[in-house]
Backbone as CSV, one residue per row, in Angstrom:
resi,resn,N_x,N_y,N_z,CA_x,CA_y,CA_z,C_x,C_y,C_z
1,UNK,197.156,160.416,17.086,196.236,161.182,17.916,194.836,160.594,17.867
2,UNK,194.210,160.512,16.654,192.994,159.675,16.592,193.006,158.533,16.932
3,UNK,194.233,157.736,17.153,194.150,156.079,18.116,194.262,156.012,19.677
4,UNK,194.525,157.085,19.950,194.596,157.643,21.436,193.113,157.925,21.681
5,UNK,192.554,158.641,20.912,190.967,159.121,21.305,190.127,157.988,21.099
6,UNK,190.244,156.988,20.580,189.551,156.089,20.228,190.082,154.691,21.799
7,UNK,191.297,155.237,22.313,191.820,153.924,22.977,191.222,153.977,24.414
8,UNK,191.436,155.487,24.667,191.541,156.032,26.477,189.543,155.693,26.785
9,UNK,189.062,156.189,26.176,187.447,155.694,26.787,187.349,154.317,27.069
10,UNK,188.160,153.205,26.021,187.637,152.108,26.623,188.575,151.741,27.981
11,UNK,189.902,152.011,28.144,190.704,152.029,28.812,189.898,152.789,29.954
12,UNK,189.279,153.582,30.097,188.909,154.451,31.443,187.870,153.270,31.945
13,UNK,187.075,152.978,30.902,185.502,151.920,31.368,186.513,151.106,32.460
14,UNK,187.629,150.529,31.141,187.850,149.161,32.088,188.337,149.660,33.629
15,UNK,189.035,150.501,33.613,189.647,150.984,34.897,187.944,150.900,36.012
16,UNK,186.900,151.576,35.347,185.804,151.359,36.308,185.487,150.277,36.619
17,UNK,185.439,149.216,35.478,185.303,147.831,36.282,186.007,147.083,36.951
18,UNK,186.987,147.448,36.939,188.172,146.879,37.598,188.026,147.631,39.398
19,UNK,187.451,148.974,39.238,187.415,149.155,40.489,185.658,148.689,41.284
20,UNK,184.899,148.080,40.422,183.703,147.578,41.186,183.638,146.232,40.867
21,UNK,185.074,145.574,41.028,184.744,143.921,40.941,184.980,143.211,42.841
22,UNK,184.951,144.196,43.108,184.627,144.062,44.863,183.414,144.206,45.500
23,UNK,182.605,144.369,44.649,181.237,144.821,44.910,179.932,144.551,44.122
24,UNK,178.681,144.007,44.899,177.796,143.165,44.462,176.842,143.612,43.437
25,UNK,177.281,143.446,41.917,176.370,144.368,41.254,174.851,143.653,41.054
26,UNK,173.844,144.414,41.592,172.394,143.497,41.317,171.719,143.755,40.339
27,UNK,171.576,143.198,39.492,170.917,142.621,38.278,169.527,142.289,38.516
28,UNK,168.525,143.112,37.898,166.919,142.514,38.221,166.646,141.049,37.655
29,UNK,166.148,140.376,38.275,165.178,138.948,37.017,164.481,139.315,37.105
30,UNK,164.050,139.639,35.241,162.911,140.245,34.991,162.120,138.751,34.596
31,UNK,162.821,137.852,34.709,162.065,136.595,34.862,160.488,135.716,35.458
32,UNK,160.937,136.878,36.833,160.271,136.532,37.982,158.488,137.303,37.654
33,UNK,158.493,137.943,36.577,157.193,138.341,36.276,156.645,137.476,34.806
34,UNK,157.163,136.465,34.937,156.744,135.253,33.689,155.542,134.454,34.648
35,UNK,154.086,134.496,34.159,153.024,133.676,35.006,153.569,132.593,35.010
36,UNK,154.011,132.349,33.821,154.111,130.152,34.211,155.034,129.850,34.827
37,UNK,156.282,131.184,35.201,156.827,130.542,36.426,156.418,130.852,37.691
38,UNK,155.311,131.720,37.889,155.011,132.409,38.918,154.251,131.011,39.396
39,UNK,152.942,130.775,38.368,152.249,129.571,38.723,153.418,128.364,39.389
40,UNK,154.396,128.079,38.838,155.361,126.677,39.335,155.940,126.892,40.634
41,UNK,155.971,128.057,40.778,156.693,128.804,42.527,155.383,128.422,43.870
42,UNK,154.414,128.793,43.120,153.035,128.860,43.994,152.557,128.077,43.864
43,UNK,152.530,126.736,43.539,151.617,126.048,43.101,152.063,124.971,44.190
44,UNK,150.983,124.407,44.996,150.856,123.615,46.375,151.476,122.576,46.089
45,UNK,152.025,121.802,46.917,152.715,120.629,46.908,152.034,119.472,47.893
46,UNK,151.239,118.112,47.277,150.455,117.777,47.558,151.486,116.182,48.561
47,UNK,151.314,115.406,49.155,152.198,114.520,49.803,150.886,113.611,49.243
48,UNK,151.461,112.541,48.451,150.778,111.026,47.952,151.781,110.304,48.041
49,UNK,151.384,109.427,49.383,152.347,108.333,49.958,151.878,107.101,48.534
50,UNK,153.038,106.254,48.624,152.767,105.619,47.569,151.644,104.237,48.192
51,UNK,150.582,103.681,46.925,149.300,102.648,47.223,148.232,103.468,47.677
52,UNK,148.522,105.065,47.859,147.280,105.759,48.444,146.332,106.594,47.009
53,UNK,145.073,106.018,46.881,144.521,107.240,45.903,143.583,108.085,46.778
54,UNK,144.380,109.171,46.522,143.790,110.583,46.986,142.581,110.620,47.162
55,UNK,141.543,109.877,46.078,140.160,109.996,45.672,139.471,109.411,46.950
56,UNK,139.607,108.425,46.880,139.434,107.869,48.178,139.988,108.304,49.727
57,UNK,140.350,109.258,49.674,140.865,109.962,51.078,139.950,110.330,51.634
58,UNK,138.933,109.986,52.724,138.237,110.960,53.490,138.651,111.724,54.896
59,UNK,137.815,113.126,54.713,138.311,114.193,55.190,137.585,113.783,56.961
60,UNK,138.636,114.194,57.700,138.460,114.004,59.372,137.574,114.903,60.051
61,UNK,136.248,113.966,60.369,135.127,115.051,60.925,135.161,116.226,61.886
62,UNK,134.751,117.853,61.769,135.319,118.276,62.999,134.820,117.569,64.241
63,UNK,135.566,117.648,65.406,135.188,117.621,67.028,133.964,118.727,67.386
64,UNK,132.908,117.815,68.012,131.805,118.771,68.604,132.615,120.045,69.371
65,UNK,131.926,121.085,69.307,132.202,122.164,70.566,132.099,121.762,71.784
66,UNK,133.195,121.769,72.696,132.367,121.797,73.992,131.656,122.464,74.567
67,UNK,130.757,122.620,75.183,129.836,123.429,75.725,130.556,124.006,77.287
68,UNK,131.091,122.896,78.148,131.481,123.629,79.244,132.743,123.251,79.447
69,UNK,134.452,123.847,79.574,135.297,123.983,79.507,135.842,122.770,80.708
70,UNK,135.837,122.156,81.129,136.522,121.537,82.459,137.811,121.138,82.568
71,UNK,138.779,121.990,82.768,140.329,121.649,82.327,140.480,121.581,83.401
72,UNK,139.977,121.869,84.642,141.128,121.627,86.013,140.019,121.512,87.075
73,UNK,139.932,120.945,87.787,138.500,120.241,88.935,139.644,120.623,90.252
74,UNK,138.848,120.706,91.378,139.862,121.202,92.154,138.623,120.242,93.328
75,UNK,139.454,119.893,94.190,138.617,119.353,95.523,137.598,119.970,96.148
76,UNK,137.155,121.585,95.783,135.790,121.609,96.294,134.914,121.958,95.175
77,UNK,135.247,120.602,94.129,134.184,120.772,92.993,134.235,122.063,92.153
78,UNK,135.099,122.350,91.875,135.133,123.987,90.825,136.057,123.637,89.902
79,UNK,135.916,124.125,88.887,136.290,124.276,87.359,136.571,125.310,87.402
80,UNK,137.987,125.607,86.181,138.150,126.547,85.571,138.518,126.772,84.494
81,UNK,138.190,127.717,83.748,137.551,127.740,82.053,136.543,128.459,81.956
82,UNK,136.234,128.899,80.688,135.535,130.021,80.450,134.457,128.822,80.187
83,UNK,132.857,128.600,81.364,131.744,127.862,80.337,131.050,128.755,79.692
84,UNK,130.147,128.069,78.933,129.461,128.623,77.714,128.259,128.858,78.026
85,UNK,127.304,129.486,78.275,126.252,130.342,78.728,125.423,130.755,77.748
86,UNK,123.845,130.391,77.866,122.833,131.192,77.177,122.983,132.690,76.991
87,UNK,123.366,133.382,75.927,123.392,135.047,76.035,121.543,134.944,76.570
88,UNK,120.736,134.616,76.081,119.105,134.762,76.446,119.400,135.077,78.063
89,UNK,120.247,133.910,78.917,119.640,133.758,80.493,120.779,134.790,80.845
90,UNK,121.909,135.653,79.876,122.803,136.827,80.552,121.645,138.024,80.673
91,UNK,121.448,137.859,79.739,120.342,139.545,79.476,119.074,139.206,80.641
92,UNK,118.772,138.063,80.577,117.721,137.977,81.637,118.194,138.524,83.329
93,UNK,119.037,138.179,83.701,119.781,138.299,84.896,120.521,139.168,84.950
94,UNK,121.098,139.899,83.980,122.217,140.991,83.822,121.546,141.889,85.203
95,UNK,121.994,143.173,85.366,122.342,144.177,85.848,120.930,145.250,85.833
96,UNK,120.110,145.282,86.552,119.187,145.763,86.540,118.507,146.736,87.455
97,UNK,118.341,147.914,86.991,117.828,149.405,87.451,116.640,149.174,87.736
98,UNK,115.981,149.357,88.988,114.637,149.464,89.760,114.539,150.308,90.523
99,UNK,114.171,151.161,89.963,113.617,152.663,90.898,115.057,153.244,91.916
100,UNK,115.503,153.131,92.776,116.546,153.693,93.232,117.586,152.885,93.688
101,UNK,117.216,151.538,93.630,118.228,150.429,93.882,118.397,149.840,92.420
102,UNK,119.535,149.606,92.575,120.862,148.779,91.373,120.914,147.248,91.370
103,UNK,120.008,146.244,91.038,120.321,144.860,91.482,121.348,144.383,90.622
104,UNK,122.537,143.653,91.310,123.118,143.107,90.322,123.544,142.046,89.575
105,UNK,123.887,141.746,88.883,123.742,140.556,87.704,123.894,139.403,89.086
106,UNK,123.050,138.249,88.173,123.162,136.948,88.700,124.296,136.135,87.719
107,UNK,125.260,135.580,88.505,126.135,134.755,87.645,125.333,133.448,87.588
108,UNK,124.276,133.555,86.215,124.019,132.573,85.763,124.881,131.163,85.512
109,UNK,126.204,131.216,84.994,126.982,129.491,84.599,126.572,129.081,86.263
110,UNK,126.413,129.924,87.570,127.065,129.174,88.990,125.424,128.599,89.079
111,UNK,124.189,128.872,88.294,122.813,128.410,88.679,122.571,127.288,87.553
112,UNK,121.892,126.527,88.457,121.418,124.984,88.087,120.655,125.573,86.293
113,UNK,120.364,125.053,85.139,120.005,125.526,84.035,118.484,125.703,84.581
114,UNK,117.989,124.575,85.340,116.727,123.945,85.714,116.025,125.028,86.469
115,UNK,116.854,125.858,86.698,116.184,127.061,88.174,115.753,128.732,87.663
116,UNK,116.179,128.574,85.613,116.143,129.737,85.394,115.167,129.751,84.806
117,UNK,114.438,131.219,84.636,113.508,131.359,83.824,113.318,130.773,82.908
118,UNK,112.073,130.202,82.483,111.748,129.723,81.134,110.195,129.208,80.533
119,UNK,109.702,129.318,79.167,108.832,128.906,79.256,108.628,127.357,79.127
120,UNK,107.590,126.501,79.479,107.310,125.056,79.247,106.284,124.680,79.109
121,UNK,105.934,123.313,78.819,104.726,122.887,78.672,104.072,122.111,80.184
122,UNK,103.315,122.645,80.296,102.466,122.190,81.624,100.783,122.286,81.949
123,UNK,100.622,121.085,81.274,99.337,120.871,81.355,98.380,120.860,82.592
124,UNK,97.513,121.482,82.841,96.828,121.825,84.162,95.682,122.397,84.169
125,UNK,94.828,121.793,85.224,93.413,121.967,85.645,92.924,123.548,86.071
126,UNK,93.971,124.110,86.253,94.457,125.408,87.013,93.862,126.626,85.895
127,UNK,93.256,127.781,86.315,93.081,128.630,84.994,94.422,129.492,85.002
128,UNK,94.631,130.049,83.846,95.535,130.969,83.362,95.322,132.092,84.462
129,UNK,97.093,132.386,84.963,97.028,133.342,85.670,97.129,133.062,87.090
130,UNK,97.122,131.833,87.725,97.524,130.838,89.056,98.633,130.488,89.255
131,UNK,99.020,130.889,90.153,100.706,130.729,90.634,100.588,129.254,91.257
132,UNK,101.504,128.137,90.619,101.586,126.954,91.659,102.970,126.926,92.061
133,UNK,102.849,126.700,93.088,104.204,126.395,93.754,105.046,125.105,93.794
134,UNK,105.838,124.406,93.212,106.106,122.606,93.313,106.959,122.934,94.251
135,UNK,106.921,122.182,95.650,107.839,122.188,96.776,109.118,121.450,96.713
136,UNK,109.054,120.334,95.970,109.596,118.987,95.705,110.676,119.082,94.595
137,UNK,110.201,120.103,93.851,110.934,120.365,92.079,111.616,121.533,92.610
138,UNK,111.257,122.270,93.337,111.531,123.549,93.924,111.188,124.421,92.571
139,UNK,110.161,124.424,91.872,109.854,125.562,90.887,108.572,125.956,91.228
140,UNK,108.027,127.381,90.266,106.958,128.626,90.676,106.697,128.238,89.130
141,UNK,105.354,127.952,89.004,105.282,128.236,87.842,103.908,129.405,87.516
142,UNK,103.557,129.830,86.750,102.636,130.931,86.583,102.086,130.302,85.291
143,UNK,100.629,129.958,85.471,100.121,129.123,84.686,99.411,130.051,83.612
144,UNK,99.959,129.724,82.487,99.421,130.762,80.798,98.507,129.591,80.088
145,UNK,97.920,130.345,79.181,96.216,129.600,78.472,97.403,128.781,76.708
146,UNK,96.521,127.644,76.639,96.873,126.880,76.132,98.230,125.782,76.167
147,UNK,98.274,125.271,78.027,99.165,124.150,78.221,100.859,124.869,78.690
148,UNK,100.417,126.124,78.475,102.303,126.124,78.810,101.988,127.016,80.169
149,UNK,103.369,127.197,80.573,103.589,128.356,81.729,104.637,128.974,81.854
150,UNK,105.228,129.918,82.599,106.149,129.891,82.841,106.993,129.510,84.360
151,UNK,107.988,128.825,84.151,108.421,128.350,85.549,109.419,129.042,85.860
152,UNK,109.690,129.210,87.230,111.193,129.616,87.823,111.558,128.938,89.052
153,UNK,113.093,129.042,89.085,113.586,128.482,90.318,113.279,128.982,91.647
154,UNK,113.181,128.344,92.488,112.221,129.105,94.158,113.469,128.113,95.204
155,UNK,113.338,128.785,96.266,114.309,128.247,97.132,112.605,128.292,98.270
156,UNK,112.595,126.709,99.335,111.505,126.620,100.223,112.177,126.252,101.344
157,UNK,110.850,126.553,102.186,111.209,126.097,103.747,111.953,125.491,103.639
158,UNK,112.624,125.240,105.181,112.888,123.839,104.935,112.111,123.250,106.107
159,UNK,112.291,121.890,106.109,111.200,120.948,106.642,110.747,120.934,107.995
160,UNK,109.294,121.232,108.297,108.870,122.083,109.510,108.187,123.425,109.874
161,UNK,108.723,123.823,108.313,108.465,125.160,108.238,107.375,125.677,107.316
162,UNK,107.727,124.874,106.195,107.260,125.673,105.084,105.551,125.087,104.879
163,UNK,104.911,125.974,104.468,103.444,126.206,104.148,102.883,125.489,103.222
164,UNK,101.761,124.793,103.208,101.302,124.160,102.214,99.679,124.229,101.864
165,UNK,99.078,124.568,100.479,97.845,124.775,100.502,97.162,125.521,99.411
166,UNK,95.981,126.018,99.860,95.300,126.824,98.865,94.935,128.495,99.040
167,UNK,96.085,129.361,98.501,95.522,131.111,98.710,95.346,131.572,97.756
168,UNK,95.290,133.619,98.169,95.147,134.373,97.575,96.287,135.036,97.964
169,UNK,96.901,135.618,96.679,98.239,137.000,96.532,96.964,137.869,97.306
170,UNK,96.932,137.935,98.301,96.238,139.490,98.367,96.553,140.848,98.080
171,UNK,97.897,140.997,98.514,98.469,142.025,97.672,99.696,142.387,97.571
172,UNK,100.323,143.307,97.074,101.655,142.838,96.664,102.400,144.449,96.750
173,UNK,103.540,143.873,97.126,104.691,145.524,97.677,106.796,145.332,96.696
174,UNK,106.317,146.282,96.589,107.261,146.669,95.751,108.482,147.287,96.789
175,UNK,109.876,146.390,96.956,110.740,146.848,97.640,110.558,146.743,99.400
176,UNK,109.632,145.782,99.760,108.955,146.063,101.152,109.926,146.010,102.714
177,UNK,109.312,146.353,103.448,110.221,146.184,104.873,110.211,144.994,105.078
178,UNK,110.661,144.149,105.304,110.792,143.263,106.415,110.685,143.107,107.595
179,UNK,109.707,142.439,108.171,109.229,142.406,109.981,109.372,141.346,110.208
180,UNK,109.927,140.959,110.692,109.994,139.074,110.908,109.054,138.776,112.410
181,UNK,108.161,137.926,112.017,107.091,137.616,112.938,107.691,136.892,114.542
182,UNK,107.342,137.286,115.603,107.724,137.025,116.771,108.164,135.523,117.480
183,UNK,107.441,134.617,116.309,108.278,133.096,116.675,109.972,133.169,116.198
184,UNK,109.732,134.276,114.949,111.296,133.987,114.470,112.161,134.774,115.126
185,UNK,111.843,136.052,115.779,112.454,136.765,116.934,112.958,136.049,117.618
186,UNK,112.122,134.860,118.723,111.987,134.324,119.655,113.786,133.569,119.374
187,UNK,113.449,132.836,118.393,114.540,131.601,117.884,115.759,132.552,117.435
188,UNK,115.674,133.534,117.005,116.842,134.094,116.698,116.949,135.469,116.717
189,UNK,117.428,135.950,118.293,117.787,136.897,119.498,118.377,138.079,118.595
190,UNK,118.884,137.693,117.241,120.102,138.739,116.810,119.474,139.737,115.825
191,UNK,118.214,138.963,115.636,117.104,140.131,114.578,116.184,140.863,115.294
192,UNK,115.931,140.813,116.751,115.358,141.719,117.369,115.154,142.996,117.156
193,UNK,116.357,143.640,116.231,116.644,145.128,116.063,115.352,145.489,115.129
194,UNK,115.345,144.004,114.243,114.185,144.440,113.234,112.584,144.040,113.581
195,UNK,112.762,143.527,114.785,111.091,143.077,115.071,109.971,144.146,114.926
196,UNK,108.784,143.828,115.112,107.629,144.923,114.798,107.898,146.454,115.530
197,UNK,108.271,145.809,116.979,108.203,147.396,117.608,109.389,147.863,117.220
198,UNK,110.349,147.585,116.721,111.456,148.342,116.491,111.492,148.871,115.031
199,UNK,109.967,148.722,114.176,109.842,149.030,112.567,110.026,148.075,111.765
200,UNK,111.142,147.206,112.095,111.424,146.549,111.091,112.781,146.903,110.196
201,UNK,113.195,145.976,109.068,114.347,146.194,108.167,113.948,147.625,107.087
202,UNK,114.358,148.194,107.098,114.430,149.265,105.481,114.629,148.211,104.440
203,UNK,114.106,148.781,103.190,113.673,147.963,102.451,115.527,148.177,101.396
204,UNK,115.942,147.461,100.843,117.225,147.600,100.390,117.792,146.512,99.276
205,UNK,119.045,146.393,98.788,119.892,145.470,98.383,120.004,144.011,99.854
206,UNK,120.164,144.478,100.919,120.271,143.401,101.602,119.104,142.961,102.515
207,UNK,118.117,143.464,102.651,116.887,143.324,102.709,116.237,141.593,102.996
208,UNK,116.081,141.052,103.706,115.487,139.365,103.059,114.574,139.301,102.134
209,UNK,113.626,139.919,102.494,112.377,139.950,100.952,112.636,140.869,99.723
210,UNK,113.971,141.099,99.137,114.337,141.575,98.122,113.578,142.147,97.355
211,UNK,113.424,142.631,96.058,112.881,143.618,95.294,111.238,143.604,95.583
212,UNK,110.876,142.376,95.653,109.288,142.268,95.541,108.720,141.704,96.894
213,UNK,107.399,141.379,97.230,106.837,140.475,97.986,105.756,140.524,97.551
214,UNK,104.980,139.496,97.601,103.363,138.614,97.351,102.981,138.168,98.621
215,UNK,102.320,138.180,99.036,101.710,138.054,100.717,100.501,136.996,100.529
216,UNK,100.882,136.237,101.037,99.747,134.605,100.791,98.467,134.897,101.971
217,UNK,97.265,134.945,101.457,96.551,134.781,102.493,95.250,133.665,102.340
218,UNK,94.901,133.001,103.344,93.904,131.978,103.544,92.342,132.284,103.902
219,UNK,91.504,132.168,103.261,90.254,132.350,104.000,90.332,133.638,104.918
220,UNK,90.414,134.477,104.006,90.778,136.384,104.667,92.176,136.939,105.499
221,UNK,92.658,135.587,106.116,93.482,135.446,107.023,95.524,135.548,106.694
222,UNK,96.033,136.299,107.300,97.789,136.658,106.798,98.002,134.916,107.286
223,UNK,99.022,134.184,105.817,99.312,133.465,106.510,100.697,133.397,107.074
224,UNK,101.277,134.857,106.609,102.520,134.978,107.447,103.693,134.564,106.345
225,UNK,103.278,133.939,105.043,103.786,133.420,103.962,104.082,133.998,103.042
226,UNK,105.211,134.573,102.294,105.438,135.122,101.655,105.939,134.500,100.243
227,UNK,105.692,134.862,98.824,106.530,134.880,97.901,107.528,136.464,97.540
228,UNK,108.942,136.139,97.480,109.449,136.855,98.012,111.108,136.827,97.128
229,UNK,112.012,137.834,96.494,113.097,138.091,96.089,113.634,137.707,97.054
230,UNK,114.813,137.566,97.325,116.008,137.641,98.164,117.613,137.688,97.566
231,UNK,118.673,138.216,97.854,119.822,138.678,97.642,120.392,137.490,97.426
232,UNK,120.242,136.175,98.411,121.093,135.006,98.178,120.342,134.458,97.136
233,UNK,121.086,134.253,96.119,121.055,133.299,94.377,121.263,132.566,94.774
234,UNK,121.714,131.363,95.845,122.431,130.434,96.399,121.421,129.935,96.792
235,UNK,120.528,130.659,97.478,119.332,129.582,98.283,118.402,129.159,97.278
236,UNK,118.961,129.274,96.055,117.514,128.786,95.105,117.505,127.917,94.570
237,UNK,116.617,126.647,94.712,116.855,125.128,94.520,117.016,124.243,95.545
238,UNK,116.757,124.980,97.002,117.172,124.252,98.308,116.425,124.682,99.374
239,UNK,116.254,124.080,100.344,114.963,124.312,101.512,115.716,125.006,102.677
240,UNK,115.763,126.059,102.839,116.739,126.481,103.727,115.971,127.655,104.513
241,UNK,115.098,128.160,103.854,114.215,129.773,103.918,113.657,129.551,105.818
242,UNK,112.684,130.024,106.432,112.186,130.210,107.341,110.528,129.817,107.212
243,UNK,110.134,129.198,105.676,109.204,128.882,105.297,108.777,129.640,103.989
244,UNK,109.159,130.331,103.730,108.698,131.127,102.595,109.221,131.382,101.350
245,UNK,107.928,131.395,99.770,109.064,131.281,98.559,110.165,132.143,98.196
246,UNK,111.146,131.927,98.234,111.976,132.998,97.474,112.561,132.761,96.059
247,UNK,112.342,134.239,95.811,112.685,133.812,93.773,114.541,134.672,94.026
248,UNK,114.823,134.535,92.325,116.048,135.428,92.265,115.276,136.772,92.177
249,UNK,115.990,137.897,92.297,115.424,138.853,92.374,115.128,139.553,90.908
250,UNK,115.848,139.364,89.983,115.326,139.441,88.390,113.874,138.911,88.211
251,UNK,113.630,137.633,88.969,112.864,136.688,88.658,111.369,136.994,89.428
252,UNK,111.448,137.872,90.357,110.311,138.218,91.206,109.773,139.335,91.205
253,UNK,110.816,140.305,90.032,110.546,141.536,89.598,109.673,141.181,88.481
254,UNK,110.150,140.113,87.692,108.775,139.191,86.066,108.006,139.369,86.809
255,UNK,107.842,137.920,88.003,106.367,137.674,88.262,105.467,139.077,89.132
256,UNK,106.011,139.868,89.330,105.067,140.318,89.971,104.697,141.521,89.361
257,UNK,105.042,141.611,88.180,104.482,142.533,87.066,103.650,141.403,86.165
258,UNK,103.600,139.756,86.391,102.698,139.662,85.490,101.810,138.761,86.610
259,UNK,101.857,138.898,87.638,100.622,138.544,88.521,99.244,139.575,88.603
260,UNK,98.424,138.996,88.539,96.930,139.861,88.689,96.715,140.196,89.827
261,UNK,95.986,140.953,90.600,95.183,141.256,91.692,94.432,140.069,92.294
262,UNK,94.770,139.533,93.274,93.857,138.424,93.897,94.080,137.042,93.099
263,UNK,95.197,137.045,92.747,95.848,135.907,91.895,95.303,134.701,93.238
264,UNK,95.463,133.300,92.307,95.495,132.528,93.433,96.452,131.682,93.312
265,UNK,96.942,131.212,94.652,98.265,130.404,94.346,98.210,129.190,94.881
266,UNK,98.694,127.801,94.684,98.454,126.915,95.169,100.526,126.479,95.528
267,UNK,100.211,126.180,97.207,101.365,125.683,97.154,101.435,124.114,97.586
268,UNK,101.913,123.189,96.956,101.992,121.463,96.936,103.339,121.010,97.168
């Protein structure tokens, strides 16, 4: 009886192992928490071709950034790719609230760098506070004390048209009508609606003299010449106007908050 009680427990075990030798018993490695093998698992594996010392390996300089993306040119001159843009000339041009009209952003990457606001050095006979006009450069610059100014891009006559000389801003309108003077009636039949006797344009987003106007006058006299916003960003850098300066309209909203009363302007 006591060799029976002593026999059947191990006899039952085995019967259990016998019924889980079909089945995957998992066993921890408690191995796997030993550092120095942890270190030999993780530890980088370096490639030294043979005759090469490492020491002497130098490392491959990065590639400049590109600045403007040009992956695909298409036959009427356009790129596409994200270019890379002054945040300074986004915020300058962004999206801008003026009294009841909304102007909206200028897509700076599509404007020449040369046409946007900026300050420079420009030495001149001129006192601080004189608007010169360069016809040729197509820039406005607004002449500041000690050699610099600030310049902007201007779109001018074009040839035949445009004004040249020595005035006065006499005075200056915020948002103004547009009247287009009776030679330009004459030549083009389709603006009649807006000539003098009919009032003129409402002053607007599509407006020709856009947010601002500066009114050039000579020896007391209108010379009919305007510095002047306009809606097309396109005409700026090119002689296309009816004679008169036009800025971007961001750009004519600056100057004519930092023009004086009886400013004088020289246009060359």
């Amino acid at each position: 009886m006591d060799y029976s009680r002593r026999v059947f427990p191990f006899a039952g075990l085995a019967v259990a192992v016998l019924g889980l030798s079909g089945c995957n018993v998992l066993i921890p490695d408690t191995g796997a928490t030993d550092p120095a093998r942890f270190v030999q698992e993780t530890s980088p594996v370096f490639y030294e071709p043979p005759g090469v010392d490492p020491r002497k390996v130098r490392a491959i300089p990065d590639p400049p950034v590109p600045q403007v993306r040009d992956l695909y040119s298409t036959q009427f001159n356009q790129t596409y790719g994200l270019p890379v843009t002054n945040p300074v000339n986004t915020a300058l041009y962004g999206e801008l609230r003026d009294g009841d009209f909304l102007l909206p952003a200028i897509p700076v990457s599509r404007v020449s760098p040369e046409y946007l606001r900026q300050q420079v050095d420009y030495p001149t006979q001129e006192k601080p506070g004189t608007v010169i006009v360069d016809t040729r450069a197509r820039h406005l610059y607004l002449v500041e004390p000690n050699g610099k100014a600030i310049r902007y891009g201007v779109g001018i006559g074009r040839e035949g048209f445009a004004w040249s000389g020595r005035g006065v801003i006499q005075w200056k309108q915020k948002w103004p009508r547009w009247t287009p003077p009776a030679e330009m009636v004459s030549r083009q039949p389709a603006i009649r609606p807006f000539s003098a006797e009919n009032g003129g344009m409402n002053p607007g987003l599509g407006n020709p003299l856009g947010a601002r106007a500066m009114y050039i006058f000579n020896d007391g006299r209108d010379t009919l010449y305007r510095v002047h916003g306009t809606p097309d960003w396109q005409s700026i850098g090119k002689a296309t106007s009816s004679g008169c300066v036009r800025m971007l309209n961001q750009d004519v909203v600056d100057l004519y908050d930092r023009v004086p009363a009886k400013a004088e302007i020289v246009v060359m």
